[in-house]
N, C-alpha and C positions, 0 to 999 in steps of 0.2 A: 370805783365801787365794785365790790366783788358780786356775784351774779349767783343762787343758789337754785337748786330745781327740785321740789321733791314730787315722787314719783310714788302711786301704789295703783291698787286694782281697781278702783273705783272712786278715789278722790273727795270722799262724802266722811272723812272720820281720824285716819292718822296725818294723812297729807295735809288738811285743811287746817289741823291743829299746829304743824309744824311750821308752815307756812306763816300762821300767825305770830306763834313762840316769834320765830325769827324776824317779824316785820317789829315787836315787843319789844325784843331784846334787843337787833340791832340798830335799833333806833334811825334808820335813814341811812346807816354806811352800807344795809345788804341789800341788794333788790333780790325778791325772792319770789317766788312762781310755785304752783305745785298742780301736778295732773293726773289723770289714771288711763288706764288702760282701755277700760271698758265703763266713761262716766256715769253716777248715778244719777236721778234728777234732780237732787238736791244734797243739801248737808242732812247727815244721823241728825235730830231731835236732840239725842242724849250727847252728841258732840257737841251741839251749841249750847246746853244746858252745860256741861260740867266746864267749858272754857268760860263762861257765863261767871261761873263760881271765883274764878281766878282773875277776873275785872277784861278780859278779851273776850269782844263781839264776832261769831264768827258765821254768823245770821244772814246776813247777805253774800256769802261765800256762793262761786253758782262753781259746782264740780266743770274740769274743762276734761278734754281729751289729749293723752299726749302726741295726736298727730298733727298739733296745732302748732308746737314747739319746735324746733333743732338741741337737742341734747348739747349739739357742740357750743352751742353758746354761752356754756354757764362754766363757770369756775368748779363748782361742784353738785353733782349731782348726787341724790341720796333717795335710795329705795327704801321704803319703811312698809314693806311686806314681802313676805316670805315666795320664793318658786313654786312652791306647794300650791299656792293659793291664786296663782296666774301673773304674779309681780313680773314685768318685763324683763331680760336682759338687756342693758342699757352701755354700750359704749362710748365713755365720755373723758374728755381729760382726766379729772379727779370725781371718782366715785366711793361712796360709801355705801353699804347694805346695812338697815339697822334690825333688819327681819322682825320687827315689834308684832306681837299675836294683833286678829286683830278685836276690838272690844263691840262690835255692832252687836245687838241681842243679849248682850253681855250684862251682869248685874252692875248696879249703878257704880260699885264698891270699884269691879274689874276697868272700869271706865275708865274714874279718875287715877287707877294705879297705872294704866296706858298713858295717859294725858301727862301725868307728873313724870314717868318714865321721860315722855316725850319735849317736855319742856325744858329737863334736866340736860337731855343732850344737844335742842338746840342751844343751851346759854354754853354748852363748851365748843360747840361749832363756830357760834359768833366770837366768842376769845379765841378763839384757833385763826378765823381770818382779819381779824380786827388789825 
């Protein structure tokens, strides 16, 4: 089973969505994880509302922090925020940066174009390690 980690600044909005995409899509072959930097205390409202939309609960998600992890453990690790915004540098076997803006505050519109953005690339991740 391949091992997935996604990783952003606060874990309350792109991370928690991706994490789900991929629990979704990969149906039981990915074990997948995701953490931030500097956790929120919860999930965005508007992230469990608009994964909501698309039949994934993301409501009991509790944000974690990434010093609870070892990066080396996962197949791939994937940041989905940008340097700009405090996104860690992460040394890990196989990484990916998907720098997606991020949509917290954001109109409801910018939300779900992050989220579909976001779902789009976990379903070619999970065909990539499948």
């Amino acid at each position: 089973m391949k091992r997935v980690l996604f990783v952003c600044t606060e874990n309350c909005c792109r991370s928690p969505m991706a994490e789900a995409f991929t629990r979704h899509y990969g149906r039981g072959l990915v074990e997948v994880h995701s953490a931030g930097v500097h956790p929120a205390p919860r999930v965005d409202p508007t992230a469990v509302q608009v994964m909501a939309e698309v039949g994934i609960d993301i409501s009991h998600h509790q944000p974690k922090t990434l010093e609870d992890l070892d990066v080396q453990d996962y197949h791939v690790v994937v940041t989905v925020c940008s340097l700009e915004e405090g996104c860690p540098v992460v040394f890990a076997p196989e990484k990916q940066e998907w720098e997606l803006p991020d949509p917290r505050g954001k109109s409801l519109e910018f939300f779900r174009a992050v989220r579909d953005d976001i779902g789009e690339r976990v379903r070619q991740l999970v065909e990539e390690l499948g």
